[in-house]
C-alpha positions in Angstrom: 0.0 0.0 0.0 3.3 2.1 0.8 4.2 2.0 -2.7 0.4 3.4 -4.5 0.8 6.0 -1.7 3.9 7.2 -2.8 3.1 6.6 -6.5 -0.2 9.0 -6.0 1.2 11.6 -3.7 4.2 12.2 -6.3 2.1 12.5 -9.6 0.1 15.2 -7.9 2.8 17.0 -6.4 4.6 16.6 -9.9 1.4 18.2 -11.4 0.9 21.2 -9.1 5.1 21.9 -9.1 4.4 22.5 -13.1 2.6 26.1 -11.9 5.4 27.1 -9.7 6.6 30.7 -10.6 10.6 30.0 -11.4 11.6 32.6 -13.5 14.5 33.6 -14.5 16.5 30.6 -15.7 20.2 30.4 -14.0 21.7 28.2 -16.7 25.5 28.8 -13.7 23.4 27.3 -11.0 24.1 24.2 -9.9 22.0 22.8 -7.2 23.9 20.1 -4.8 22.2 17.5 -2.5 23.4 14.1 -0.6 21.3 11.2 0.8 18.4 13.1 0.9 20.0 16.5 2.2 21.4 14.7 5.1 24.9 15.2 4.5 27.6 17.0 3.0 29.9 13.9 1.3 29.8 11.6 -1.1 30.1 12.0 -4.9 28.5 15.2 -4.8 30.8 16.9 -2.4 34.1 16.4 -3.9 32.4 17.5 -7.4 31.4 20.9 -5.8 34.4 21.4 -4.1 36.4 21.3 -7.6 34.5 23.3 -9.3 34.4 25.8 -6.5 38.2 25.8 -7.2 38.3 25.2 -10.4 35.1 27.4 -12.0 34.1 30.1 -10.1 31.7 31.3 -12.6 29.1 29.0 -11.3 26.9 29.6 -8.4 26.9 26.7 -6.1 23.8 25.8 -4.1 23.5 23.0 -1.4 20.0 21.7 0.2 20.3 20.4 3.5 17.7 19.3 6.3 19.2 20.8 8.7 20.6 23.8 6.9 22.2 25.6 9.9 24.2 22.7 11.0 26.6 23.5 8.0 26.4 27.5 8.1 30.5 26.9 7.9 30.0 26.8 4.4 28.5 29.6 3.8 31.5 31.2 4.2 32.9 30.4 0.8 30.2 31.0 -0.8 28.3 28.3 -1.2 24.0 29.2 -0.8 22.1 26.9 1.9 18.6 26.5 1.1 16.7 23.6 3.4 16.1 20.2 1.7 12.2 19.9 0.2 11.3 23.6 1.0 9.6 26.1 -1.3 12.6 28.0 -1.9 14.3 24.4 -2.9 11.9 23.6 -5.4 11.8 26.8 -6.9 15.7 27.2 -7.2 15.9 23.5 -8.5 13.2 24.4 -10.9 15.0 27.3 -12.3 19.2 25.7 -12.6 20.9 24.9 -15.2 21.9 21.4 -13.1 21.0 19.5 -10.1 23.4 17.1 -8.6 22.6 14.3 -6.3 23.8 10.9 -5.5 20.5 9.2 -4.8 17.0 8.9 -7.0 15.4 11.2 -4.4 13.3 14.0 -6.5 10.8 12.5 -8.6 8.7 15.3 -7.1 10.0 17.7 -9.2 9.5 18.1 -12.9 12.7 19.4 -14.1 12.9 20.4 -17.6 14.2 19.1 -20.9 16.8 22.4 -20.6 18.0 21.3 -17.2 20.5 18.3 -16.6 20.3 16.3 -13.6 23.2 14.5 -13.2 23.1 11.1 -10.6 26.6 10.2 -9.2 25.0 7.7 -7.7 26.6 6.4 -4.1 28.3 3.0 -4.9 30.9 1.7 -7.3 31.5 -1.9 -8.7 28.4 -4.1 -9.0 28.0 -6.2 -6.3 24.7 -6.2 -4.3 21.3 -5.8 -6.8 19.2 -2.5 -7.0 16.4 -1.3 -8.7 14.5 -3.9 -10.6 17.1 -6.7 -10.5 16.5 -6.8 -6.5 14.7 -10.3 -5.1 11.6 -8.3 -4.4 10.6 -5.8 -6.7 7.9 -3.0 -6.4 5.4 -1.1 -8.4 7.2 2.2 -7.5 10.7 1.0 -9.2 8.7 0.9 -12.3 6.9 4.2 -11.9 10.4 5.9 -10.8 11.9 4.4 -14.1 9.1 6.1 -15.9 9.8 9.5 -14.5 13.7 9.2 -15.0 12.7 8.5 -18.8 11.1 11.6 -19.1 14.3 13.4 -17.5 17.3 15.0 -19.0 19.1 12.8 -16.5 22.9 11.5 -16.7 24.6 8.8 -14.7 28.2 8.5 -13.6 29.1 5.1 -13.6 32.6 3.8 -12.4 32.6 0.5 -14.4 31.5 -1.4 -17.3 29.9 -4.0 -14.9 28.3 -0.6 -13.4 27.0 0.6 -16.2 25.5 -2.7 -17.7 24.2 -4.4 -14.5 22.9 -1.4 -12.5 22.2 1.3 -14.8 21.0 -0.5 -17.8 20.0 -3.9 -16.8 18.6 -2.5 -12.7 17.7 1.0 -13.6 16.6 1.1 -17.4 18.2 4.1 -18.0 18.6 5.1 -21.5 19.7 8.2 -21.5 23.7 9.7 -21.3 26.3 7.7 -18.9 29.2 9.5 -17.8 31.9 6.6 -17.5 35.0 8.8 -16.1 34.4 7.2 -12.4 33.3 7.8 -9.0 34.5 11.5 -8.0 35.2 10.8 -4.5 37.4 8.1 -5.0 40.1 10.6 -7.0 41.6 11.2 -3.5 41.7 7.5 -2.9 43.3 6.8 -5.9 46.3 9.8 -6.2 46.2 11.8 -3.2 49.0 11.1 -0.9 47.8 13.6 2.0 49.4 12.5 5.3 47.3 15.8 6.9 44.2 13.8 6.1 45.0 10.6 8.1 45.9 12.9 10.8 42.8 14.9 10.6 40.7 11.6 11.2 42.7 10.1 14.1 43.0 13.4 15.7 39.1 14.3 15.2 38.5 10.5 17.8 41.6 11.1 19.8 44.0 8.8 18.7 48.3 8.8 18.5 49.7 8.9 15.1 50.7 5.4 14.9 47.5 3.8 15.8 46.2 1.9 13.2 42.8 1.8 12.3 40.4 -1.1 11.1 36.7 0.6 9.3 34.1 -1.8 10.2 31.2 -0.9 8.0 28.1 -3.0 7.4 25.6 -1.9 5.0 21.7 -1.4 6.1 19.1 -4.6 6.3 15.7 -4.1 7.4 14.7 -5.1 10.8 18.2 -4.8 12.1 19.9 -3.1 14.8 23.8 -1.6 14.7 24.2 -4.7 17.6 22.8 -7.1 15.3 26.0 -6.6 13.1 28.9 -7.0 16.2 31.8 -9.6 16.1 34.4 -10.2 18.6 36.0 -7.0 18.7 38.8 -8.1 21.9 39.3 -10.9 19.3 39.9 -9.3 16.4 42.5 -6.7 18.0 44.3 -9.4 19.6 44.5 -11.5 16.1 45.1 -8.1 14.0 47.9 -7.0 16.3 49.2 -10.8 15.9 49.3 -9.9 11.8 50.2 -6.7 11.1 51.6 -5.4 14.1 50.7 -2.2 16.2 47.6 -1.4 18.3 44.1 -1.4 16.5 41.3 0.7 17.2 38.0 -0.2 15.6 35.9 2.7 14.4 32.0 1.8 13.5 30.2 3.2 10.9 27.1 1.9 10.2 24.3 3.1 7.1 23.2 6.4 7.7 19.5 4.9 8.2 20.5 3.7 11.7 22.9 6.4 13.0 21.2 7.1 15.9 20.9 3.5 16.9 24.7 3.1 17.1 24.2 5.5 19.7 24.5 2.5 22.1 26.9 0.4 20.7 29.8 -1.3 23.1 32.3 0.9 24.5 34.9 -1.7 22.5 33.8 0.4 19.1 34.7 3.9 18.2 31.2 5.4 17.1 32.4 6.7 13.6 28.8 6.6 11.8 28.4 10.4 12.6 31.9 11.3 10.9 30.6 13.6 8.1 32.9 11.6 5.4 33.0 8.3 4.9 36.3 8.8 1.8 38.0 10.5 4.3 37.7 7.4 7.1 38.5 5.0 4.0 41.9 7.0 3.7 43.0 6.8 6.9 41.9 3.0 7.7 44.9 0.1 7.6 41.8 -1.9 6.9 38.0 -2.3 6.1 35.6 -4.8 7.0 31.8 -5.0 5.7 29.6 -7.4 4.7 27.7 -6.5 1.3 28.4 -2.7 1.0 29.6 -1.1 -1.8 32.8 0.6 -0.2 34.6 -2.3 -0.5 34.9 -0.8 -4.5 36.3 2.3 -3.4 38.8 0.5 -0.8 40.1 -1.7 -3.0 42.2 1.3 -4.8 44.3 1.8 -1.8 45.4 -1.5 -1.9 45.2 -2.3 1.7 43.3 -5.4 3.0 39.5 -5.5 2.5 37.6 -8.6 4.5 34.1 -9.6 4.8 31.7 -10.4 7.6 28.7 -11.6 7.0 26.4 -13.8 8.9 22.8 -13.6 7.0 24.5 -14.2 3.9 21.5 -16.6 3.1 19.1 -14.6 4.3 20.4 -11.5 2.2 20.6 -13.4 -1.1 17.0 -14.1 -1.0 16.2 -11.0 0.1 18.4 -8.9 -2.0 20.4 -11.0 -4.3 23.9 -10.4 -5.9 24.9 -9.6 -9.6 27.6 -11.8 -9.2 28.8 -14.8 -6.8 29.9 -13.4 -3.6 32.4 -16.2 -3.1 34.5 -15.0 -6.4 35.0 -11.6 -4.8 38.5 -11.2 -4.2 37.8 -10.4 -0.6 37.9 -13.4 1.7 34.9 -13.8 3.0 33.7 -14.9 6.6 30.1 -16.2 7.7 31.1 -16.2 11.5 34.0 -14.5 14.3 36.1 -17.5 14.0 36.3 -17.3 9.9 36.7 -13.7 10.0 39.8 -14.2 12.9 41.1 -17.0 10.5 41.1 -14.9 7.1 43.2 -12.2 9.5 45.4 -14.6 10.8 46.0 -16.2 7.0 45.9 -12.7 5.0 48.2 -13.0 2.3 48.7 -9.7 0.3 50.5 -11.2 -2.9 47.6 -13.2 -3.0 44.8 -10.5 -2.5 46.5 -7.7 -4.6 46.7 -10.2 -7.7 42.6 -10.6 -7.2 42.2 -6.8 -6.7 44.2 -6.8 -10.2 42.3 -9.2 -11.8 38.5 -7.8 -10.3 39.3 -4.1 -11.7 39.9 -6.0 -15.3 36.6 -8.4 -14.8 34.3 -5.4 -14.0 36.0 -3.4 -16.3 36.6 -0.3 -13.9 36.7 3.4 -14.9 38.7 4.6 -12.0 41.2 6.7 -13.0 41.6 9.2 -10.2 40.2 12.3 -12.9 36.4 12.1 -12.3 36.0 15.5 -11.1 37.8 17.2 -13.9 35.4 14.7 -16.1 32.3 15.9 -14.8 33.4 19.4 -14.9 34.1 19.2 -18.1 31.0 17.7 -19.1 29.2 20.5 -17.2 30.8 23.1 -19.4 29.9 20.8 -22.7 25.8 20.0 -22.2 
């Protein structure tokens, strides 16, 4: 019933938007949002920062929820509008682009003389999306039907990306951008020791602690506790491997943030962090289950495992493009796996497979995505 609702309350909105006065047209303004105006990361993020430095001439706009909890911004110029409100609408009605990295404004009907471009917020092609998912829904379809109608272009960092999820999941038939994921340029060239320091010093740490990212993507009916493993265990076994003392920062899917509120004290509460690249560059390590970062880590080089104990449960729920056991991450369904792919890590073995996946999925990474989209800004 969820889905008619939605399906319903969009179409009128979508009819009743169409009177909105939004004259003049600001063919320089580009209007940034991500994950629903709840953050200031992602794709989207490291796009508007280049062309803040790169091409002034355009006016930068970001929508947030909470619009004053990022005033610091202001400061260089960038507008603030708050996420959904009139003013929102009406400025994204009347810019020459909109940027986002999730399919969050069917609301609005943008114009064939506007370009909404989707970054999208994962690389690779692992876990399924839109209409390839286990359960599909009558509001995929209708959402396909509106991004149809829209002058809408998708970054995609692969070939795997762009024929699994956009074309195959998504249907999209309109222009793919295939230059990359733009937050992954600093993973893939910068070497900014300033960075690493800026995360451990944000949570308190010395400079030679190292740092594992545990980082479990979102499930339904689950809790951040559901997703704990032996975290005394895993230093112990961690400092047996690689040396040095480990601190384990959680960050769980923005969905449950305030759950991990009341996660064990043996965690460090990272889900709050306002960018997740940013953790990905300073961590010796990452551990997830079924989320998309594990794309984005795998350009560092550095060890990449997985955790995951519903792995049955999730393929019939969610389903995979691919077999989860040919990843080149070694995989673990419980805490004494995951201590024994620690304990047996081999990295000749592991950066061989990295090698290998980037050739398999065909990846697009090449560390230039910003100048890319940029560039295609200036073009359309």
């Amino acid at each position: 019933m969820n889905d008619y609702i939605y399906i319903v309350s969009t179409s009128v909105i979508r009819f009743f938007l169409r009177f909105v006065p939004h004259r003049p047209f600001h063919p320089k303004r580009i209007i940034f949002t991500s994950y629903l105006g709840k953050q200031y990361s992602c794709n989207p993020k490291y796009i508007s920062e280049y062309i803040q430095k790169h091409a002034p001439e355009y006016e930068i706009v970001w929508a947030f929820q909470s619009p004053e909890e990022f005033s610091e911004l202001e400061k260089y110029g960038i507008r603030l509008v708050k996420y959904n409100s009139f003013t929102f609408i009406r400025l994204c009605l009347s810019s020459g682009y909109i940027v986002t990295n999730v399919r969050d404004m069917n609301h609005i009907p943008f114009t064939h003389r506007q370009t909404v471009i989707n970054t999208w917020h994962g690389g690779g092609a692992y876990k399924t999306v839109g209409s390839s998912t286990a359960v599909q829904s009558p509001s995929e379809r209708f959402r396909q039907n509106i991004a149809h109608k829209t002058n809408l272009t998708f970054l995609s960092s692969s070939k795997a990306f762009t024929d699994l999820t956009l074309k195959d999941s998504f249907h999209h038939n309109g222009k793919i951008l295939e230059c990359g994921m733009p937050r992954n340029d600093i993973l893939i060239h910068t070497a900014d020791s300033d960075l690493r320091k800026k995360v451990l010093d944000h949570f308190h740490l010395p400079a030679d602690q190292k740092l594992l990212i545990y980082a479990p993507t979102y499930r339904e009916n689950k809790t951040a506790s559901d997703y704990s493993f032996d975290t005394k265990a895993v230093k112990t076994m961690l400092s047996q491997r690689f040396g040095g003392n480990w601190s384990i920062l959680f960050r769980c899917h923005y969905y449950i943030v305030e759950d991990a509120k009341n996660l064990s004290s043996d965690y460090i509460n990272a889900s709050d962090y306002p960018d997740m690249q940013e953790l990905l560059y300073a961590a010796n390590m990452l551990i997830t289950d079924y989320s998309s970062s594990i794309w984005d880590f795998s350009f560092t080089g550095r060890p990449c495992l997985l955790y995951a104990t519903d792995l049955n449960d999730y393929q019939v729920s969610q389903g995979f493009y691919s077999d989860i056991h040919t990843w080149p991450f070694p995989l673990a369904e419980s805490n004494q796996e995951l201590l024994d792919n620690i304990q047996h890590f081999s990295f000749d073995t592991y950066t061989k497979a990295i090698q290998q996946h980037h050739e398999d999925l065909g990846s697009y990474e090449s560390g230039t995505a910003c100048w890319e989209v940029l560039k295609y800004i200036r073009q359309v």
